[in-house]
C-alpha positions in Angstrom: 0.0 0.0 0.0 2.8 2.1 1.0 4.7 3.3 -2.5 8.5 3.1 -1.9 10.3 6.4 -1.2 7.6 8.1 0.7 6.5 8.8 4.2 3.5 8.1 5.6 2.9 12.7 5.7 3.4 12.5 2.1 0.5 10.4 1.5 -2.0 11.9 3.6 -0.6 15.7 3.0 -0.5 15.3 -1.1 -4.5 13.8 -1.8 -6.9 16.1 -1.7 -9.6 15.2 1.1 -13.4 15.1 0.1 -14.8 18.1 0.9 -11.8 19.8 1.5 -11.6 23.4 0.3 -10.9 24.5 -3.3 -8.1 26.1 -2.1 -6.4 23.3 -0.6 -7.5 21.7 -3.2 -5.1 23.9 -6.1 -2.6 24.6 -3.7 0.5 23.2 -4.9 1.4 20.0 -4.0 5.0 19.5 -1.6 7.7 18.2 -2.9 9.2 14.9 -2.0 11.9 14.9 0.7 15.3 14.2 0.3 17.4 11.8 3.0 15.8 9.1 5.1 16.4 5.7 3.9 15.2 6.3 0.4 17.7 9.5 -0.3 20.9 10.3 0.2 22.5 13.3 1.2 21.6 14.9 4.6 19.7 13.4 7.6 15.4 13.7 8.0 14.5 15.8 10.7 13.6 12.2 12.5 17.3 11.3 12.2 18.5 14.4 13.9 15.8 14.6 16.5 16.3 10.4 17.2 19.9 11.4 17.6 19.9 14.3 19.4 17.3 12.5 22.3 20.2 9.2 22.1 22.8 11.9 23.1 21.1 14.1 25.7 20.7 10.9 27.5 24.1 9.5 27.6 25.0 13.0 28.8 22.6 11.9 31.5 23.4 9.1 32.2 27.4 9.5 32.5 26.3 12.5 34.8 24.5 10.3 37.2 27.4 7.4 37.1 30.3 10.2 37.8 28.3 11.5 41.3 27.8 7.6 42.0 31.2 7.0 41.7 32.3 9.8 43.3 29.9 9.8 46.3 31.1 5.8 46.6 34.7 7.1 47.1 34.2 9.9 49.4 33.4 7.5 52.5 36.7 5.0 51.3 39.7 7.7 51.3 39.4 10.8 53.8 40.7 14.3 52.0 44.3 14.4 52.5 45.1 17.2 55.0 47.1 20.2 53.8 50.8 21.4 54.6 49.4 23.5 57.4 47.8 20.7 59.7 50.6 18.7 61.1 49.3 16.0 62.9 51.0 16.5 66.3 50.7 14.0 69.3 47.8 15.0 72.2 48.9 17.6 74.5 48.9 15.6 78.2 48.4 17.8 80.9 48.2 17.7 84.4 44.5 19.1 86.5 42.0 19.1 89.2 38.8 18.2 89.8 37.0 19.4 93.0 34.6 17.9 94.8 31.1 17.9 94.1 29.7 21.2 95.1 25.7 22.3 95.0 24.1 24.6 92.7 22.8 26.3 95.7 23.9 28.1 98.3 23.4 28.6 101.9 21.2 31.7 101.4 19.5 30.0 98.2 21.4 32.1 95.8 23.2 30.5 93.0 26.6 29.0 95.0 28.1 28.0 91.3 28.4 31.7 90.1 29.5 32.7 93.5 32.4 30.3 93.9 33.4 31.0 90.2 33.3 34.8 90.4 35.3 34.3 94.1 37.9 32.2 92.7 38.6 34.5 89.9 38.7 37.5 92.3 41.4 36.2 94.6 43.6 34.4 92.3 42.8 36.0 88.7 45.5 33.5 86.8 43.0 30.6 87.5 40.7 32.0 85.1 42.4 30.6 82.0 42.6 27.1 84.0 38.7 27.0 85.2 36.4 25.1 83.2 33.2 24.3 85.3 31.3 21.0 84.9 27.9 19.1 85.7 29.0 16.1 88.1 28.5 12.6 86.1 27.1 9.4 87.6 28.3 5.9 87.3 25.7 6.0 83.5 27.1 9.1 82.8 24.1 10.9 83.5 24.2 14.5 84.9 23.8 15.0 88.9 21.0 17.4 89.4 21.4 20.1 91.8 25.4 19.7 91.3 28.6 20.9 89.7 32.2 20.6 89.9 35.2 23.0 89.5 38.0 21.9 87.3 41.1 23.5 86.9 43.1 21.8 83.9 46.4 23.0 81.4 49.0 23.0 84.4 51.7 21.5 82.5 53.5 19.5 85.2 52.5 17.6 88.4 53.8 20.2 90.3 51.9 22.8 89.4 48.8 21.5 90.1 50.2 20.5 93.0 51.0 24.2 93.9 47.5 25.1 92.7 46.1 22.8 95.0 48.1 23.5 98.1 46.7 27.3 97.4 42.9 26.5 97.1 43.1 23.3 99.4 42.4 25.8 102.5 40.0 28.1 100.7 36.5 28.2 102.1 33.2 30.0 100.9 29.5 29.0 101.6 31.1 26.2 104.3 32.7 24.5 101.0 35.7 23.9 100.6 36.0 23.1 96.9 39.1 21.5 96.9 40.0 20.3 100.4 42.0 16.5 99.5 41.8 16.3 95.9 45.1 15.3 94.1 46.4 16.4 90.5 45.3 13.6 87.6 46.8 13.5 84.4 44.1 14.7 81.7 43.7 15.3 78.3 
């Protein structure tokens, strides 16, 4: 049915339909195309569209398998570190930790702010050495109601020790914060 050399557009676009206008009926009749399989030179329109479609999807496709592959890597080989971060050995240091002091005070006022602001009053280099911390039980949990004074970054024994021998006699509120502790190595 189908003549060789012709699309199917050619045959319905070429007759004339019944009761189709006179004008479309006179108007002049296309010419065949060239390409496709029946004529050479260049490629249909449905060549270069077929082939344009083939090619935005390997695009795709190679796309999606590079950030597979290198999402897959990421998690294999850690970034290598640059010439300014030389891995250097933890910094041991020698510290403090006082005993476990309430949050409140004898007057109900808040003992923690109290001790910390009296401590940095009567020996002001302690302030770089004070960190202050909830008191942990045996799950790690924090003690409600308590806190504890550490004082860390004394770079021999005998510094804390000294630090110690100073505060071992200090009193506020009836506490005294550091009454027998002993230095411990910390990190």
């Amino acid at each position: 049915m189908n003549p060789t050399g012709t699309d199917l557009l050619d045959i319905f676009n070429s007759r004339p339909r019944r009761g189709s206008s006179p004008a479309r009926a006179t108007s002049r009749p296309r010419e065949p195309r060239s390409g496709g399989s029946s004529g050479g030179g260049s490629p249909g329109r449905g060549r270069l569209l077929l082939g344009g479609t083939v090619m935005v999807l390997l695009v795709a496709l190679a796309f999606t398998a590079g950030v597979g592959v290198g999402r897959s890597r990421r998690g294999v080989a850690a970034p290598t570190p640059g010439l300014a971060a030389v891995p250097t050995a933890p910094r041991e240091s020698w510290g403090v930790r006082s005993k476990a002091l309430p949050n409140l005070g004898s007057k109900a006022d808040n003992l923690r702010n109290r001790i910390v602001a009296e401590l940095y009053r009567k020996w002001p280099d302690m302030e770089s050495h004070t960190y202050v911390a909830d008191v942990l039980d045996k799950a790690g949990k924090a003690t409600p109601g308590q806190f504890r004074l550490i004082l860390k970054d004394f770079e021999t024994r005998q510094e804390a020790q000294a630090a110690v021998s100073d505060l071992g006699i200090w009193q506020i509120d009836g506490q005294m914060p550091f009454d027998g502790c002993r230095p411990e190595r910390m990190k």
